[in-house]
LOLUM-832913 format. One record per residue (C-alpha): residue in three letters; x, y, z; residue number from 1; chain. Coordinates in nm, 3 decimals. Each point is the difference from the previous one (the first is absolute). Layout:
! residues N
type  xx  yy  zz  seq  mol
ALA  X  Y  Z  NUM  A $
...
//
This chain:
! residues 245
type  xx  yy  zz  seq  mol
UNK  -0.751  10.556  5.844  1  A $
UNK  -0.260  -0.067  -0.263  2  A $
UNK  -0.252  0.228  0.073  3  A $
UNK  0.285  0.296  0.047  4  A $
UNK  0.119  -0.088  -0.312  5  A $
UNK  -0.348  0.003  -0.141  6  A $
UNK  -0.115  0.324  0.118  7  A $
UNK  0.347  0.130  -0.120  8  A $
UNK  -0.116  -0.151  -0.358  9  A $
UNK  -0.328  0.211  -0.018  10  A $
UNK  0.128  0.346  0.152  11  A $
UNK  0.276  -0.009  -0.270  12  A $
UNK  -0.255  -0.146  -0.343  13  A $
UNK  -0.192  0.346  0.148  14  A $
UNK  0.342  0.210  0.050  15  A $
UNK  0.142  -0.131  -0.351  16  A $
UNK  -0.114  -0.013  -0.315  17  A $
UNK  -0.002  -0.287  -0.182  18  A $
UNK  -0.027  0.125  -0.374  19  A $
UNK  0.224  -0.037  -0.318  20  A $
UNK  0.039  0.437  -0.026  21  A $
UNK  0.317  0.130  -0.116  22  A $
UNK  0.331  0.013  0.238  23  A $
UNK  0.115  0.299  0.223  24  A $
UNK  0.362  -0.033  0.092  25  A $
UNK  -0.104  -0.028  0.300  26  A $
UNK  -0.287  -0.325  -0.019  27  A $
UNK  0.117  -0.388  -0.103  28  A $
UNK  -0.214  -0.111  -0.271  29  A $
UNK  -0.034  -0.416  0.109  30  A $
UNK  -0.226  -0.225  -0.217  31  A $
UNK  -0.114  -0.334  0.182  32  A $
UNK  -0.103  -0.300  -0.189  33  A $
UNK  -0.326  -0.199  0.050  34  A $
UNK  0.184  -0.250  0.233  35  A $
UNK  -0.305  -0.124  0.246  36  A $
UNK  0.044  0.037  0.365  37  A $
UNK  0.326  0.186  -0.099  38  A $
UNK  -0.123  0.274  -0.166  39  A $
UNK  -0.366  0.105  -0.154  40  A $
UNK  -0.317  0.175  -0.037  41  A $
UNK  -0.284  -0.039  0.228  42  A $
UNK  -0.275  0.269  -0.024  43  A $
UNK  0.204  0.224  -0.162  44  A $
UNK  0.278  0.030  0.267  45  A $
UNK  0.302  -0.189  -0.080  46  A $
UNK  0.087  -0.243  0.291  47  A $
UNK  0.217  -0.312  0.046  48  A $
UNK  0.268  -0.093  0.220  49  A $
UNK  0.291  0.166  -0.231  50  A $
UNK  -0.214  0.333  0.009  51  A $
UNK  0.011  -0.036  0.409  52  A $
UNK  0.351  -0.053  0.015  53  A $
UNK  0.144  0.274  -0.245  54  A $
UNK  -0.277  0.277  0.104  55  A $
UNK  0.161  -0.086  0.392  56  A $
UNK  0.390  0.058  -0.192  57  A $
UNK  -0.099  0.329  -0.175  58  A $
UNK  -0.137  0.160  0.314  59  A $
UNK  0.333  -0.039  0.162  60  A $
UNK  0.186  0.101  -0.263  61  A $
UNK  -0.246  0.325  -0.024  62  A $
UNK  -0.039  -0.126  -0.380  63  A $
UNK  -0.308  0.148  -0.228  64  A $
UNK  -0.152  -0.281  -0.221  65  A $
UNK  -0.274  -0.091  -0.243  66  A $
UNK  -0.085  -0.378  -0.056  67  A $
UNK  -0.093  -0.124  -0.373  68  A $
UNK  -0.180  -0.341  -0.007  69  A $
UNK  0.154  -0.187  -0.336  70  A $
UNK  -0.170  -0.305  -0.142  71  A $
UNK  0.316  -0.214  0.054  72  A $
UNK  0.343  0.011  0.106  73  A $
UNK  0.106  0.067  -0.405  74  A $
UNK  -0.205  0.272  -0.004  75  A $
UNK  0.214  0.113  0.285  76  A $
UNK  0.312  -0.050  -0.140  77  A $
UNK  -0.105  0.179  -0.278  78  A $
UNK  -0.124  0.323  0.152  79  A $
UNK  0.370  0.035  0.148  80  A $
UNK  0.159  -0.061  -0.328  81  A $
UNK  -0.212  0.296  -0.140  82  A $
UNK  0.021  0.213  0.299  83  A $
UNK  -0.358  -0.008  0.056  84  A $
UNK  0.098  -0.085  0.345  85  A $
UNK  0.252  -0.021  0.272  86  A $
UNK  -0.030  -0.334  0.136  87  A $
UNK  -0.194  -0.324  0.091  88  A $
UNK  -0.095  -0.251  0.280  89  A $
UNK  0.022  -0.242  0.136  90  A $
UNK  0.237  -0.160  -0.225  91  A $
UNK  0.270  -0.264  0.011  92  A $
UNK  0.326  0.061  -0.212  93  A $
UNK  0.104  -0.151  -0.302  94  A $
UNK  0.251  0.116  -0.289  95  A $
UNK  -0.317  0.128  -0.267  96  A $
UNK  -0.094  0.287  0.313  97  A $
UNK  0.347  0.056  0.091  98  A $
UNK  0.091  0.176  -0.314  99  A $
UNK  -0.266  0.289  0.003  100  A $
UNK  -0.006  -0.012  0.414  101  A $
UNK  0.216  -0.034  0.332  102  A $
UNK  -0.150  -0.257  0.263  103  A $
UNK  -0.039  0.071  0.370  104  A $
UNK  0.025  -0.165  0.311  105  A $
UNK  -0.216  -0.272  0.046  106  A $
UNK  -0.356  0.114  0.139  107  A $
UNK  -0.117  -0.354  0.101  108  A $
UNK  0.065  -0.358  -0.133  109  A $
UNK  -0.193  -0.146  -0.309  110  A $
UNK  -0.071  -0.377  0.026  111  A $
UNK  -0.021  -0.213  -0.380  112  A $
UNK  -0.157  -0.306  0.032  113  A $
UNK  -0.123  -0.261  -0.211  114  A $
UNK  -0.378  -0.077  0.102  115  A $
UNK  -0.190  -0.345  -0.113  116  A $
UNK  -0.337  -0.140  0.054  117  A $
UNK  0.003  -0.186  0.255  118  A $
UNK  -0.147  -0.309  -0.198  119  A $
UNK  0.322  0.048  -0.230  120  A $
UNK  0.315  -0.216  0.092  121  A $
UNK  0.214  0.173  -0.266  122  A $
UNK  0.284  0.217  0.202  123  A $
UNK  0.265  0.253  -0.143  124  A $
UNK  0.241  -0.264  0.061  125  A $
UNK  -0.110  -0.261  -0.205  126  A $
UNK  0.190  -0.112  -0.304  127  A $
UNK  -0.182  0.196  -0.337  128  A $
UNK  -0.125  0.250  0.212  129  A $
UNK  0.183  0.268  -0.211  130  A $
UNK  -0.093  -0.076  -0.368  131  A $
UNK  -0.325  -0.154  0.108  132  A $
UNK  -0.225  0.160  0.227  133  A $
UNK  -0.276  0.276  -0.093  134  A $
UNK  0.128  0.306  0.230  135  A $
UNK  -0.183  0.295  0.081  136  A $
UNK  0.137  0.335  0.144  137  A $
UNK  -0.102  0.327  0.020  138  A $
UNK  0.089  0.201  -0.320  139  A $
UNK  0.302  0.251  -0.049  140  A $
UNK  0.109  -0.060  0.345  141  A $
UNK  0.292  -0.126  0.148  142  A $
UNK  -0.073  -0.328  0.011  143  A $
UNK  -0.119  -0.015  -0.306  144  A $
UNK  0.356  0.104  -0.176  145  A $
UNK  0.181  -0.275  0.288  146  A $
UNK  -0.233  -0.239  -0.182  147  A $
UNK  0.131  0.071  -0.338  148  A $
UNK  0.392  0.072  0.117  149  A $
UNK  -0.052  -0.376  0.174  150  A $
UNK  -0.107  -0.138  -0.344  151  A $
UNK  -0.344  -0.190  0.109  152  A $
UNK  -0.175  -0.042  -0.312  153  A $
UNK  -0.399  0.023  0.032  154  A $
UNK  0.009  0.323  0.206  155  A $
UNK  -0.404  0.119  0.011  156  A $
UNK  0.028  0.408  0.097  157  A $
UNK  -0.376  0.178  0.091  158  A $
UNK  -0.008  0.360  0.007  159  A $
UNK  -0.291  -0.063  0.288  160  A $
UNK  0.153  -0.195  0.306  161  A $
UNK  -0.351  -0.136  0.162  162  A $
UNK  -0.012  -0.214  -0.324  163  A $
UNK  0.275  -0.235  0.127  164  A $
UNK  -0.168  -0.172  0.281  165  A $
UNK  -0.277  -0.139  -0.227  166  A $
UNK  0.204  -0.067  -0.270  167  A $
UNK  0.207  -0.217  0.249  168  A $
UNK  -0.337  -0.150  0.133  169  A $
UNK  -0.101  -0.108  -0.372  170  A $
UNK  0.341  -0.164  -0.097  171  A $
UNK  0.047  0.277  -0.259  172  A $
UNK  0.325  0.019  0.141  173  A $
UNK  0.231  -0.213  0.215  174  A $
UNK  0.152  0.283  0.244  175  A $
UNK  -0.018  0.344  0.063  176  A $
UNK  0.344  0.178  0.064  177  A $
UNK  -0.085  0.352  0.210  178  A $
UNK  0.086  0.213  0.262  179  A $
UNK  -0.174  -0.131  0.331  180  A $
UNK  -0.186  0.281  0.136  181  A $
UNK  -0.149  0.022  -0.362  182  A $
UNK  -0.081  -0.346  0.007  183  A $
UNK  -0.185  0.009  0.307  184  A $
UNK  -0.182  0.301  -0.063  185  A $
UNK  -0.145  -0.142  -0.369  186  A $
UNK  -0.125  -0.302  0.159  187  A $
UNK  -0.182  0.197  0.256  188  A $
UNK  -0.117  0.234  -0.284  189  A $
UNK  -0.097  -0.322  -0.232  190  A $
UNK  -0.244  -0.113  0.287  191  A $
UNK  0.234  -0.295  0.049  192  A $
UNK  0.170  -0.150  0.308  193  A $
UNK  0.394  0.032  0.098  194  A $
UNK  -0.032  -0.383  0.073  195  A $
UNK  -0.075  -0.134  -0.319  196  A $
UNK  0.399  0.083  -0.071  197  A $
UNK  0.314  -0.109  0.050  198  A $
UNK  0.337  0.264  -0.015  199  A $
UNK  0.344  -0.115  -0.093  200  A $
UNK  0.236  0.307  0.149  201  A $
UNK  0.228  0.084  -0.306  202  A $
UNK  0.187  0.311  0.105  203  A $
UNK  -0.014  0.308  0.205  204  A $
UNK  0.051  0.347  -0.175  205  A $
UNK  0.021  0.323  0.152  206  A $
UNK  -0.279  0.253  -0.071  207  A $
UNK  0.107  0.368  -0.023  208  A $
UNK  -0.036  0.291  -0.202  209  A $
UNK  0.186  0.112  -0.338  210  A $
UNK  0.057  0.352  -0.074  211  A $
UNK  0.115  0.142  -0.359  212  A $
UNK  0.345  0.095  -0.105  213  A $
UNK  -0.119  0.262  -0.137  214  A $
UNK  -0.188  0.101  0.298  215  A $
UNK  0.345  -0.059  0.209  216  A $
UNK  0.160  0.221  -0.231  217  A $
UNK  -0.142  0.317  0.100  218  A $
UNK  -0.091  -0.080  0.349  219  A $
UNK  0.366  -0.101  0.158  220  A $
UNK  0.017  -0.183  0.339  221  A $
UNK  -0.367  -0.121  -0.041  222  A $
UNK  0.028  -0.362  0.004  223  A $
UNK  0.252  -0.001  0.334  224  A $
UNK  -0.311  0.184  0.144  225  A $
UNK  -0.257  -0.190  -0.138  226  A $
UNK  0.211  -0.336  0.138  227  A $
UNK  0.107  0.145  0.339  228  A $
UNK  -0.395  0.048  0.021  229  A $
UNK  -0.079  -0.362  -0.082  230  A $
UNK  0.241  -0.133  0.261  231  A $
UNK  -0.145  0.209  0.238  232  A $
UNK  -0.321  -0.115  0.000  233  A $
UNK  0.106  -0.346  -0.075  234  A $
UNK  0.164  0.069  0.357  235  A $
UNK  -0.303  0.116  0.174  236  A $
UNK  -0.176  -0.283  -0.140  237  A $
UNK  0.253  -0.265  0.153  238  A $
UNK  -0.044  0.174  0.321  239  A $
UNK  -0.347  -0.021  -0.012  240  A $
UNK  -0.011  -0.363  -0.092  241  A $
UNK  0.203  -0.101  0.267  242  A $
UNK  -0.201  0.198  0.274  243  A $
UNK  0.270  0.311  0.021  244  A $
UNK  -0.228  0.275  -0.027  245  A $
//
């Protein structure tokens, strides 16, 4: 499944351009975050498991796109709200996107976790955790802003994710509150090892893709396409998983 999936990845990055050129009626504009594995820029081609995914639902909805790589997931946001684009992924939903942008079905599952050194006893649990603890997160993103909404108090946001594991390391902070598959991939990038950490599960959040209002405006029965697409891969991927096909 991997390797169809990759080879499906490169035939479409040569098939589509990825570039931030002005809108046909006809072509999405999406603009992807720096979000490492989920979405990036390796070599020039952008990559990541959310570029896999959605270039695998726009084939079968016969969809022309163009991918825009954003600093962050504000920058993002942003670009929608001044129709510099049509939509961004991987994202999870919250209130501040919903009012510029629709949400989709889910794509896949995003795992928060708290992560420790492992020579650290502190725990999210513990009493004081909240008002006391240095945090850090991953800036602009969305669990960032559950950080705030929560009301923990020494929240530490980096605009570059591969600074957290050190940081961690070096007691500059107490805990680092991130997606997993980030997590694990800026540990690998910091040149340090997965078992020097310890991961409190916090929550699950579904991962999908928000398109504009404005977008939807003009372009009527999209997003029941663009979902009916989704679930029918997420479909074909069940059946795969479970030996099916």
């Amino acid at each position: 499944m991997r390797s169809i999936t990759t080879l499906l990845s490169i035939v479409l990055a040569l098939a589509i351009p990825c570039s931030s050129q002005a809108k046909t009626d006809n072509t999405l504009r999406l603009v992807i975050p720096l979000f490492k594995p989920y979405t990036y820029n390796e070599g020039g081609n952008l990559k990541g498991i959310g570029v896999e995914l959605v270039s695998q639902v726009m084939q079968s909805m016969g969809q022309h796109y163009t991918l825009t790589l954003a600093p962050n997931y504000g920058r993002a946001l942003s670009d929608i709200q001044h129709n510099k684009a049509d939509g961004f992924f991987l994202a999870s939903q919250n209130a501040e996107r919903d009012t510029s942008a629709v949400f989709s079905n889910p794509l896949t599952l995003n795992r928060w976790c708290w992560f420790f050194s492992n020579e650290s006893s502190i725990s999210s649990k513990h009493a004081g955790f909240k008002t006391g603890a240095k945090i850090g997160t991953f800036l602009h993103t969305n669990t960032h802003k559950w950080l705030v909404n929560k009301g923990y108090e020494k929240i530490k946001p980096v605009a570059k994710v591969t600074l957290l594991p050190k940081m961690l390391i070096r007691d500059r902070i107490q805990s680092i509150f991130l997606a997993e598959a980030v997590f694990e991939d800026s540990v690998k990038k910091s040149g340090l090892s997965i078992n020097q950490f310890r991961q409190e599960v916090e929550i699950a959040k579904p991962f999908g893709i928000y398109i504009s209002k404005e977008y939807l405006k003009h372009h009527t029965g999209f997003m029941s396409k663009l979902n009916n697409a989704i679930t029918q891969l997420s479909n074909l991927q069940n059946l795969s998983a479970t030996g099916l096909k």
